[in-house]
N, C-alpha and C positions, 0 to 999 in steps of 0.2 A: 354514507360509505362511498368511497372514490375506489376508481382503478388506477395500478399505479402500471405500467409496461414497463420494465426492468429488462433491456439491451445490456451481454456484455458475452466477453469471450470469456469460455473458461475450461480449465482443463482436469480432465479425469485420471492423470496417470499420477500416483503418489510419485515418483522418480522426477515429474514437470513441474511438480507443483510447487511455483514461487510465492512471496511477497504479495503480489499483485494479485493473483487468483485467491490467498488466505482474506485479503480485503474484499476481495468480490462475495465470497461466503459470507462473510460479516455484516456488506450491505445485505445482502437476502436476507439472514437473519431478523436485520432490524426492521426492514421493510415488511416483510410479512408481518410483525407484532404492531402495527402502527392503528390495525383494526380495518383499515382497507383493503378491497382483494388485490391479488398479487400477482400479474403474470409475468411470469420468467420467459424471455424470450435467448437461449441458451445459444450458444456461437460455437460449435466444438465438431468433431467429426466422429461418423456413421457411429464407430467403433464403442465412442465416449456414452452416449445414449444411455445403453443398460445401467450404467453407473450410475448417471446421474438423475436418472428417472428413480432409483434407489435411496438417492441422497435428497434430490429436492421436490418427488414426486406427492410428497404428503406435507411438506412444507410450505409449497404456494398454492393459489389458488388453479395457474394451472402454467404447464410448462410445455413450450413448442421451441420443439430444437430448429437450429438454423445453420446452412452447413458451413465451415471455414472456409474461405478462398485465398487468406494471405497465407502461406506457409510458415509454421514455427520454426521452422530448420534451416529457410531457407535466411540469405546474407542480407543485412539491416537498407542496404541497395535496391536488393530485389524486390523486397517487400515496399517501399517505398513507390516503388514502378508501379507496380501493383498494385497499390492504394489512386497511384495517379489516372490509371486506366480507369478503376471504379469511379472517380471522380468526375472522368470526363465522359464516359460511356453508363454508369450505372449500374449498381452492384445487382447482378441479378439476384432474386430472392424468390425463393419456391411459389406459387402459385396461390396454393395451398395455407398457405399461411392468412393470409389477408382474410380468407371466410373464418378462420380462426379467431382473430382480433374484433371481426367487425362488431359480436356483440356486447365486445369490452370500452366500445369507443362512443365517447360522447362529448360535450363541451365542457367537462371537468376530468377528464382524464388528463392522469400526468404521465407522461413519456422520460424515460431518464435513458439516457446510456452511460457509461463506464466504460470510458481509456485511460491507459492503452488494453487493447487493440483500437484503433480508430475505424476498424470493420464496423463497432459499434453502430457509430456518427453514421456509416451510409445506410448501415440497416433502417435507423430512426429515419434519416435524410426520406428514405422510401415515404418509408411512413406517412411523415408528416408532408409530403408532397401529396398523398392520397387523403389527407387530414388536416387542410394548412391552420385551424383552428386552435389543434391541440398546442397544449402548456408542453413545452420539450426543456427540459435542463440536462445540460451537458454536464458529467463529474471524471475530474480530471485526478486521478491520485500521484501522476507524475506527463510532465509533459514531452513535448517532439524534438522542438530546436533546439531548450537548453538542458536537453537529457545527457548528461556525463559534463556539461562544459560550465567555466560562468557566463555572466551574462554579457562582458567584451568581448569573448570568444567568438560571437554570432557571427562569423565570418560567411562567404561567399557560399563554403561548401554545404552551410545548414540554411540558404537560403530555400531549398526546394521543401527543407521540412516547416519553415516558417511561413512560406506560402499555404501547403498542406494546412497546418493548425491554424493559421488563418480563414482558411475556406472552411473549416470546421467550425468555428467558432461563429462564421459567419449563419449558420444555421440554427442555431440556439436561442433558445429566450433567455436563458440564465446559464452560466459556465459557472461552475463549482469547482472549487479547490479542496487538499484534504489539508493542507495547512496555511496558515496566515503569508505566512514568508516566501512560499510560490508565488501564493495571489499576489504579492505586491511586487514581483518579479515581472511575473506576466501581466500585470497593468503596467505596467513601462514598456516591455517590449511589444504590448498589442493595444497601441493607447486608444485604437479607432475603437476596441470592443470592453475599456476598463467599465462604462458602464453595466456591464453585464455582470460582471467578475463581485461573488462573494468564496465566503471561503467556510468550510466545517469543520471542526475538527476531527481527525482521525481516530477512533473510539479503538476498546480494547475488544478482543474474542474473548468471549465468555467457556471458562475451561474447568467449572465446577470450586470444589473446597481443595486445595494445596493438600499432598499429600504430606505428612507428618515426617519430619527428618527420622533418617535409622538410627538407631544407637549407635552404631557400628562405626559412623560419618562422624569421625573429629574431625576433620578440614575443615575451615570453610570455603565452600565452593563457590569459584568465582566463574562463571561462562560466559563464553562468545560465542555466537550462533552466528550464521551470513559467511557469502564470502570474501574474499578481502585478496583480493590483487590488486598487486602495488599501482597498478595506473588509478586505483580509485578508491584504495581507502591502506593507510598507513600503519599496519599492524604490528612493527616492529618495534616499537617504543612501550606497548605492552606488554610484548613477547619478554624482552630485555627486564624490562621493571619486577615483572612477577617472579623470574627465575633469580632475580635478586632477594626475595623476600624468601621469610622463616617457612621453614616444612609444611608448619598448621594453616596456609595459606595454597591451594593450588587453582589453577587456571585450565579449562576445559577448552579446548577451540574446534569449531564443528566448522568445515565450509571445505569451499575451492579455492584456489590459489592457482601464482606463478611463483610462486616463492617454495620452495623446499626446508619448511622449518623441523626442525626434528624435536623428540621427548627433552627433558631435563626433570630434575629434581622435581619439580612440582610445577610443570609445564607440561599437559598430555594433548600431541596434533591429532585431531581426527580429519576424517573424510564426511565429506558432502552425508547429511543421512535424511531419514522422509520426516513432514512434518509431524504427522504423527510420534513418530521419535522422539526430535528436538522438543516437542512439545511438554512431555514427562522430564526429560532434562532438563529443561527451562523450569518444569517448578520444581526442581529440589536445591533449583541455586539457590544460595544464599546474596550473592549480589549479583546482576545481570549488567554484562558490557553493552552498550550502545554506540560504537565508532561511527563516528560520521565521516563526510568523503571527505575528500582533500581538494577535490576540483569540480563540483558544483554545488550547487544550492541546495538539491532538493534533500530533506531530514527521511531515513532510513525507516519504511511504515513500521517495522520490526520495532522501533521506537517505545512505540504505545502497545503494542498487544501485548502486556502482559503486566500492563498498570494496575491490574486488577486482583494482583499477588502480592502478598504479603513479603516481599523483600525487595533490598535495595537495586537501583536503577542507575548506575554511574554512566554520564553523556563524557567521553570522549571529546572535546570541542576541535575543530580541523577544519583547514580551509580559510580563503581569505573573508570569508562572511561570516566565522563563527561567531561573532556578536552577537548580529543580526538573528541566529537561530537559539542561541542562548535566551537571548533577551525576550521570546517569543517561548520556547520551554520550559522557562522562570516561571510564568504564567499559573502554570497546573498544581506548579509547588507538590511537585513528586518526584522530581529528578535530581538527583548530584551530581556536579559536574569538576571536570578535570582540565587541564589542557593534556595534548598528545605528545607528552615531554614523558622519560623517565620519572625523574623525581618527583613530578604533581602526581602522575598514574600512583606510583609508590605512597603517598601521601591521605590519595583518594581512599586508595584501598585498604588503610592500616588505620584511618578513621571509620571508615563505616564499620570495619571489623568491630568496632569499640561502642558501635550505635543503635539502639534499638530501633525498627520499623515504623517512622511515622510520617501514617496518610491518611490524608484527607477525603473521607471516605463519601463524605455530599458530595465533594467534586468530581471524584470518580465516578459517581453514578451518571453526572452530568455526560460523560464518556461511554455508558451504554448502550449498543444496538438502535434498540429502539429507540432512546434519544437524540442521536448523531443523524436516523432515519427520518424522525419527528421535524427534525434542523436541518433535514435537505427538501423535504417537501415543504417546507412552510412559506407561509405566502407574504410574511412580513417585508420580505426583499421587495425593493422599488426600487426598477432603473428607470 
């Protein structure tokens, strides 16, 4: 039995709670099941504690908060300054802590962190400066420089964030992806560190047995969860399509916006709600949308969490690299896909209506927790 040290930010307000934080639950999840103990080393403020001592206190082997010093609120600038200062001065980290760890730590301990936040990197960076021994893997579920762009875009102004994930990466023994088509993004644009670079895939959240459709529910329910402003994902070719189709078909859309879409026939807009929520709403669809962006690479983790339900999965394709991520979501042989045109959306959806549910349910298991956690600690990787 190994220890694993688990670095990541995370947040306790349902209202905060993104994408990124529902994956960082998911790794704890599977981490903890792997049979080694588990320390969570938690990134959140004073406030979040209670909570999460609540949620992950009987979960891991043992959990020591750490405080935040980049601000959530504050502008994508600021934070960046802020990270640069830790970089060059060093992130202070409580005292305290280190007597904590010291009897977790030996020549087979693994050290993981989880960005973004890349507070993580310096927490670990501490660390393993007090440990230069330890096995450190870096896991990436989306990245710095080509975060919103593609990969020409890396112009002058993301050169400070490319520097930054450079310096990150330069600390690591292994950087981990959460899907194929990052990794091989980021071995181009970081060729000095491609040996490092593997990749895992993205697993689902485990959310019990689907609850039984009402009687009541003749639609079939098609939903879209996330938000969708128009600088980064193209929701209007949806909107349009659905409100084109028969009664017995309607479309749920949950998020934030710049766009001001209103109701229609069998078109209902909602506002931003908690995951919690979305999460019961997610399983009473009958087919769930997956829009990908229009102007980067990285695949929406909202993707996969909920592969593990018994209904259809339609992938939206968008963007100049939709191939590229097509061709890599083929893979799972769970997904349906569309282009981001009217009449394909139209076409996607008035087939699946017509199709019964079928998945491949060894595969899916391959996509568990504990699997996905199995396949980030394993030692098979040689660089």
């Amino acid at each position: 039995m190994r220890n694993i040290i688990f670095v990541s930010e995370i947040c306790a307000s349902k209202d905060k709670t993104n994408s990124t934080h529902i994956l960082t639950s998911g790794l704890i999840e599977g981490l903890a099941q792997t049979g080694h103990n588990l320390i969570f080393i938690a990134i959140c403020e004073t406030s979040e504690e209670p909570y999460l001592e609540e949620k992950y206190g009987q979960l891991v082997d043992k959990l020591i908060f750490a405080r935040r010093y980049c601000s959530t609120t504050a502008g994508k600038y600021k934070r960046l300054l802020q990270l640069y200062r830790y970089m060059l001065f060093g992130l202070p980290i409580k005292k305290q802590i280190y007597p904590q760890l010291a009897e977790y730590i030996n020549e087979e301990t693994i050290l993981i962190s989880h960005s973004p936040s890349v507070e993580s990197v310096f927490f670990c960076k501490k660390i393993k400066n007090k440990y230069p021994a330890i096995r450190y893997i870096q896991y990436w579920s989306d990245p710095l420089a080509l975060s919103g762009i593609l990969p020409e875009q890396v112009g002058i102004k993301r050169l400070p964030f490319k520097w930054l994930e450079n310096f990150c990466y330069s600390k690591a023994t292994e950087v981990v992806y959460g899907t194929k088509t990052l990794m091989d993004f980021q071995a181009t644009l970081f060729q000095k560190h491609q040996n490092k670079m593997r990749y895992v895939d993205w697993g689902y959240i485990p959310k019990g047995e689907k609850p039984n459709k009402k009687a009541t529910e003749q639609k079939l329910n098609v939903v879209y969860s996330g938000n969708y402003y128009s600088s980064i994902r193209n929701i209007l070719p949806l909107y349009n399509a659905m409100d084109k189709l028969d009664y017995d078909i309607c479309l749920n859309v949950y998020g934030l916006s710049d766009l001001t879409l209103k109701n229609t026939k069998n078109v209902y807009i909602h506002e931003r709600i908690s995951a919690e929520k979305i999460q019961e709403i997610e399983w009473n669809a009958d087919i769930l949308v997956a829009l990908m962006n229009t102007n980067c690479i990285q695949i929406p983790g909202k993707t996969f969490y909920n592969i593990d339900i018994n209904q259809h999965i339609l992938v939206i394709l968008d963007g100049k690299y939709k191939e590229q991520l097509r061709e890599y979501l083929e893979t799972f042989h769970r997904f349906a896909f569309c282009e981001n045109n009217e009449e394909s959306i139209k076409q996607a959806i008035l087939a699946l209506s017509k199709t019964d549910y079928s998945i491949d349910w060894d595969s899916i298991e391959k996509l568990s927790p504990k699997n996905i956690a199995l396949e980030l600690i394993s030692e098979n990787f040689v660089n």
